[in-house]
C-alpha positions in Angstrom: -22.5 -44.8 -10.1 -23.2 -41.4 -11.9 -24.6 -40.2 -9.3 -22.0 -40.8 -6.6 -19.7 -39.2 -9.6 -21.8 -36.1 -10.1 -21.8 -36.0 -6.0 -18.3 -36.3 -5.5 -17.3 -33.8 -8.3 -20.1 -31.4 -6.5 -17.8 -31.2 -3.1 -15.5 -28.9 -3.9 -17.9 -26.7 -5.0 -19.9 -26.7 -2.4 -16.5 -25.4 0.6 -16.1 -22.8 -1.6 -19.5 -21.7 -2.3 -19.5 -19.9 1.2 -16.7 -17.8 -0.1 -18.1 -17.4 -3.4 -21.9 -16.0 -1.8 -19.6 -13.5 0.1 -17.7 -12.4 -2.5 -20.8 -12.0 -4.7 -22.6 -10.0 -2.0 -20.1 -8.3 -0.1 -17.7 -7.2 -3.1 -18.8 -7.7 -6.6 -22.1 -6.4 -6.2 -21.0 -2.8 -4.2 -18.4 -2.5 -6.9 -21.2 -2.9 -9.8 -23.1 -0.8 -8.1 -20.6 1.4 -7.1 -19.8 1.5 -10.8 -23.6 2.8 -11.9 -23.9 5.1 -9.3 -21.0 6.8 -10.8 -23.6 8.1 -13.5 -26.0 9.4 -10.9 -26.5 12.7 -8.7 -27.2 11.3 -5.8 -27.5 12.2 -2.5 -28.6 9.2 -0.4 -32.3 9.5 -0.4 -34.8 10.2 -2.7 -34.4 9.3 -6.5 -31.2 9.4 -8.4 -30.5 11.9 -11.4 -29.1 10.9 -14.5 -25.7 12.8 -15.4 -24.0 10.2 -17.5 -20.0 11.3 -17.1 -21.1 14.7 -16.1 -19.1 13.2 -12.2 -16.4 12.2 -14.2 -15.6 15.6 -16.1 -16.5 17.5 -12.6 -14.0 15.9 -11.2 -11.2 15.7 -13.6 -11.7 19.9 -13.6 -11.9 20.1 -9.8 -8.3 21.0 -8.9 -8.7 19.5 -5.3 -9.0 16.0 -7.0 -5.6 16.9 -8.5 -3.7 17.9 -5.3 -5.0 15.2 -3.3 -3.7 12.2 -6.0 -0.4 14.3 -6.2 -0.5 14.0 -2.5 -1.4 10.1 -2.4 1.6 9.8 -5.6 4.0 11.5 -3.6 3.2 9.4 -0.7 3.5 6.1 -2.5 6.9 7.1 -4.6 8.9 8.3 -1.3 7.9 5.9 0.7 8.7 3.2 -1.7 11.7 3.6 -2.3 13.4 3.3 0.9 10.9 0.8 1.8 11.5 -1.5 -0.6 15.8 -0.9 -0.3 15.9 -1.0 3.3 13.5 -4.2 3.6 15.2 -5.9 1.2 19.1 -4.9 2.4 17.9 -6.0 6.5 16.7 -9.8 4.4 19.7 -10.0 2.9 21.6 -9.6 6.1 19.4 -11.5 8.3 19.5 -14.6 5.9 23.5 -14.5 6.1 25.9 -16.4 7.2 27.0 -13.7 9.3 23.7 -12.9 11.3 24.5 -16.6 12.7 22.3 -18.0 16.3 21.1 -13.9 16.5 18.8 -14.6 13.3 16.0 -15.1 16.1 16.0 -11.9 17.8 16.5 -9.8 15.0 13.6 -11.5 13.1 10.7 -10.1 15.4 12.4 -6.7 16.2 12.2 -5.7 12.8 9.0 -6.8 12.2 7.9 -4.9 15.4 6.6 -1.9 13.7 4.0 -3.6 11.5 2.4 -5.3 14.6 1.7 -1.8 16.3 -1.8 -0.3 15.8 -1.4 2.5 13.2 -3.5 4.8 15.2 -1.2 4.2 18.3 1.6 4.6 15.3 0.6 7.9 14.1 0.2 9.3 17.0 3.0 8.2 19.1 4.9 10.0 15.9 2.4 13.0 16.8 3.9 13.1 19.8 7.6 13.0 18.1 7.2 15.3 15.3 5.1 17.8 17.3 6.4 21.7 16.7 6.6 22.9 20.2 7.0 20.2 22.6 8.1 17.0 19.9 10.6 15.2 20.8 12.9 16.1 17.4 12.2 19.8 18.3 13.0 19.5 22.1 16.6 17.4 21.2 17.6 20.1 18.8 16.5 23.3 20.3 14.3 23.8 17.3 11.1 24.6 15.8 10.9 23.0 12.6 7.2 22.9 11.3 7.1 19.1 10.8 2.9 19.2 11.2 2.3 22.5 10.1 4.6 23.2 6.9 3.0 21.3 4.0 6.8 21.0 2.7 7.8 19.1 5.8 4.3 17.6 6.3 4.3 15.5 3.6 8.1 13.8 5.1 6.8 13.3 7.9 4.0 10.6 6.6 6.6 9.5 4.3 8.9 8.7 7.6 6.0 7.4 9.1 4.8 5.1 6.3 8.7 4.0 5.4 8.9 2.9 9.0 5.7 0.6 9.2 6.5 -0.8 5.8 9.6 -1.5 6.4 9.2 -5.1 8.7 6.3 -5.9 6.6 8.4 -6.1 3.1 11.3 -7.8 5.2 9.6 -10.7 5.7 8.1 -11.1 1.9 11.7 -10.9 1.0 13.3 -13.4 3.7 10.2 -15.8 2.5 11.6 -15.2 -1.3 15.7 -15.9 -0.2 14.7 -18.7 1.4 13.5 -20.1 -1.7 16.9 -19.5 -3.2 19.3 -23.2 -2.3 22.4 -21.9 -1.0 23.9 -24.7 -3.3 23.5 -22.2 -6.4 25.4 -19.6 -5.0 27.9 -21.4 -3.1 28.8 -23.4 -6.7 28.6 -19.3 -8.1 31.5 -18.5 -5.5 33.6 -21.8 -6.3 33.3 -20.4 -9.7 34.7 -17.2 -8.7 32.2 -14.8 -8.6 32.2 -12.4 -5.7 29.3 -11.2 -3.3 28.0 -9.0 -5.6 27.8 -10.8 -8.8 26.1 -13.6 -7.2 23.2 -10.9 -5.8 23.3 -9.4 -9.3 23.2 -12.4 -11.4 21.4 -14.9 -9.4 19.6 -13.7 -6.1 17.8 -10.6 -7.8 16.6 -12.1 -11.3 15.5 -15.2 -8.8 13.9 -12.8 -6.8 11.6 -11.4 -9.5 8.4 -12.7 -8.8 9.1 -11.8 -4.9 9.3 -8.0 -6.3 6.6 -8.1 -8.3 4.3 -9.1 -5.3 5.6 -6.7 -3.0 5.9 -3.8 -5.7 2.1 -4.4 -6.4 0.8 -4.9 -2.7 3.1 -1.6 -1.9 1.2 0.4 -5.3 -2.2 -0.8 -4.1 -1.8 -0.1 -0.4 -0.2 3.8 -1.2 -3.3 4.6 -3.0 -5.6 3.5 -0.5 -3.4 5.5 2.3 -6.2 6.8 4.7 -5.4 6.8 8.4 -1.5 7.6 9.2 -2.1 10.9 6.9 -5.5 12.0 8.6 -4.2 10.7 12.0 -0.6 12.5 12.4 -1.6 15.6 10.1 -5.2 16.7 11.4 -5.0 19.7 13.5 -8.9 20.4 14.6 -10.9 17.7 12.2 -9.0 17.3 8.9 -5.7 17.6 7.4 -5.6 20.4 4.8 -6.1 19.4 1.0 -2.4 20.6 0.1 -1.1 16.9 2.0 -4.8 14.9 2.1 -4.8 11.5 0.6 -7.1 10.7 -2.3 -9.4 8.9 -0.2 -10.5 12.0 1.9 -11.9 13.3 -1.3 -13.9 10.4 -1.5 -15.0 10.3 2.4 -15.8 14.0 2.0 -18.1 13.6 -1.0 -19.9 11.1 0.9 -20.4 13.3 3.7 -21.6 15.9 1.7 -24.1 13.7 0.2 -22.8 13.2 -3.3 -22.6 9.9 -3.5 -22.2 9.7 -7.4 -19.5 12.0 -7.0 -17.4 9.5 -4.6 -18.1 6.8 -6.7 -16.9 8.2 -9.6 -13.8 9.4 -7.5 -13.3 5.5 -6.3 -13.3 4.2 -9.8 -11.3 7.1 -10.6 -8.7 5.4 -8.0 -9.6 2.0 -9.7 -8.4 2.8 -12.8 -5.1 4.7 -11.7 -4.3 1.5 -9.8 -4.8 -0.8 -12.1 -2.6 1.2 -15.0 0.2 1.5 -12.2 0.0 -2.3 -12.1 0.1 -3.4 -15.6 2.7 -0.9 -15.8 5.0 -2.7 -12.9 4.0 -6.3 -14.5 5.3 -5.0 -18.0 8.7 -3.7 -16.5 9.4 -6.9 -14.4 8.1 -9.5 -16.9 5.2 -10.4 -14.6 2.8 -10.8 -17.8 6.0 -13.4 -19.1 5.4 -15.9 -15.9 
């Protein structure tokens, strides 16, 4: 009888222990390793040197480091924003009364955006943005620098990244207002409270947990910004380090055979991250739930 006990209590473990075995091999032990490397000057072959946080203090007085996390920063703060509004306004209206039988169609053209490749993304917004024969440029009889001027350059990715985002966040938030019984805001408006006191009093504190998940997989996914960037911005091989992302310091340390180097720079991003997290949990209560 203990046996069949210690057996049945075992199967659980034993569906997850495929996950586990990739998780352990695939993720926690590059990150740990990742993490001592970070000590090392190495350069993929041969023995590894010693530096202790000699990678560390390199790179925190390397002003390229600087530029390109100013660079990934202002990518993540001005795409944000409108992301996050414009997602959340289109949910809003979608789940209204008002949207009525058309709910359907605008569901999937919204989210259209996300399911496009971001390589076919970036550059069909190559082809838009593009100085001399972009479509912007041709409408307006223009020549505005969108892919040459690091002031415009930056907006550009920003436009780019807003527009992806945007169907991606709308349905997080239509999953969240559908949580939300219309029988609590119908008694709210029998009560007398108008449209927008009922969103301000009980669909956005309701909606907390919603924003804290999209706030965070937004911050996480900024930081790691790589392709639309390198894609739309690269004129012969890569983008200039006034608009690169963080992680083409990382891919270029690699490449130039200081692998120490990029792993300090990843846990560098690590640790940026996670601050930017704790700092999002702690303004929307997240460490309260």
């Amino acid at each position: 009888m203990n046996r069949y006990k210690l057996k049945k209590s075992a199967v659980p473990y034993l569906f997850l222990l495929p996950f586990m075995v990739i998780y352990l091999l695939f993720f926690l032990w590059p990150a740990l390793y990742s993490l001592g490397l970070s000590f090392f000057k190495y350069s993929g072959y041969g023995a590894a040197k010693w530096v202790g946080l000699q990678n560390y203090k390199n790179l925190f007085n390397y002003d390229t480091m600087w530029k390109c996390l100013g660079n990934t920063v202002f990518y993540f703060i001005f795409s944000f924003i409108p992301t996050m509004a414009f997602s959340f306004l289109l949910a809003l209206a979608v789940k209204s009364k008002f949207v009525g039988r058309m709910r359907s169609v605008y569901k999937p053209l919204i989210f259209l955006p996300q399911i496009c490749a971001v390589v076919a993304s970036s550059l069909c917004f190559k082809i838009i943005f593009g100085e001399r024969v972009g479509v912007i440029n041709q409408i307006l009889g223009k020549t505005i620098p969108f892919l040459t001027d690091p002031a415009w350059m930056r907006w550009t990715v920003v436009t780019l990244l807003s527009w992806r985002g945007i169907g991606w966040y709308f349905i997080i938030y239509l999953s969240g207002l559908t949580t939300i019984g219309e029988d609590i805001t119908e008694a709210a408006s029998i009560d007398g409270a108008s449209g927008l006191q009922n969103l301000w009093h009980i669909i956005l504190p309701m909606m907390k947990p919603t924003f804290m998940v999209a706030f965070i997989t937004n911050a996480i996914g900024s930081f790691k910004i790589y392709t639309e960037p390198n894609l739309l911005l690269a004129q012969n091989y890569d983008p200039s380090m006034k608009v690169a992302p963080y992680i083409n310091l990382i891919i270029n340390s690699m490449s130039g055979g200081q692998f120490g180097m990029a792993a300090a720079a990843g846990w560098i991003l690590v640790a940026v991250i996670l601050v930017l997290t704790l700092i999002q949990l702690k303004v929307l209560g997240g460490d309260e739930e």
